[in-house]
C-alpha positions, -999 to +999 in steps of 0.1 A: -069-153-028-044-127-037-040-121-074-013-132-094+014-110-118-009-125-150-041-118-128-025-083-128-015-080-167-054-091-176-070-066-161-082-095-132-112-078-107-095-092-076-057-072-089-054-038-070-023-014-087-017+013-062+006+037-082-023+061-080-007+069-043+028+076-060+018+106-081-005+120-047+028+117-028+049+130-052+025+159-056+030+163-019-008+151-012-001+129+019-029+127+038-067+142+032-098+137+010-079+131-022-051+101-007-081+091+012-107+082-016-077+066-040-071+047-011-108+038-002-112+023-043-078+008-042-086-014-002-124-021-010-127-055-003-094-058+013-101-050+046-102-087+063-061-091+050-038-099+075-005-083+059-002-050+036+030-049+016+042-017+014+062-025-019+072+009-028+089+038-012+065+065-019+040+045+006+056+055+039+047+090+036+015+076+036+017+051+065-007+068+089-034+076+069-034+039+049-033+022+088-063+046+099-075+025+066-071-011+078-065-008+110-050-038+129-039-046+094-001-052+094+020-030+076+049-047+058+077-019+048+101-043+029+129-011+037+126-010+074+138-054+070+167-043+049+179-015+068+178-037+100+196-068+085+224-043+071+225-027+109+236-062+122+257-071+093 
């Protein structure tokens, strides 16, 4: 079960906040040992999902390195839906 907003705001076990991967990427850090071990305690136990939402716009940078991650795990860029509904507006 995916944890809630006040799952998030109590400090719930099953919440995962990923703005650790904002500052590596704004540091320029997108890919190697540092990304990859944020990203190892951020997925750990996450790695039977279906879906990743990739709910910011600091995570593309990281796209290859998170999907070496999780695999066949789908990849949701909210952007990349936006962008294509504007194109055929």
């Amino acid at each position: 079960m995916a944890a809630s907003s006040e799952d998030i705001c109590r400090g719930s076990p099953d919440a995962r906040i990923a703005q650790p991967i904002s500052g590596l990427i704004e540091r320029g850090i997108t890919s190697g040992p540092k990304l990859e071990a944020v990203l190892d305690d951020i997925l750990i136990g996450r790695e039977e999902v279906d879906a990743v939402l990739m709910a910011c716009t600091h995570y593309p940078a990281a796209r290859a390195v998170i999907q070496a991650k999780l695999h066949d795990v789908e990849l949701v860029d909210p952007v990349e839906s936006w962008t294509d509904r504007m194109a055929r507006a």
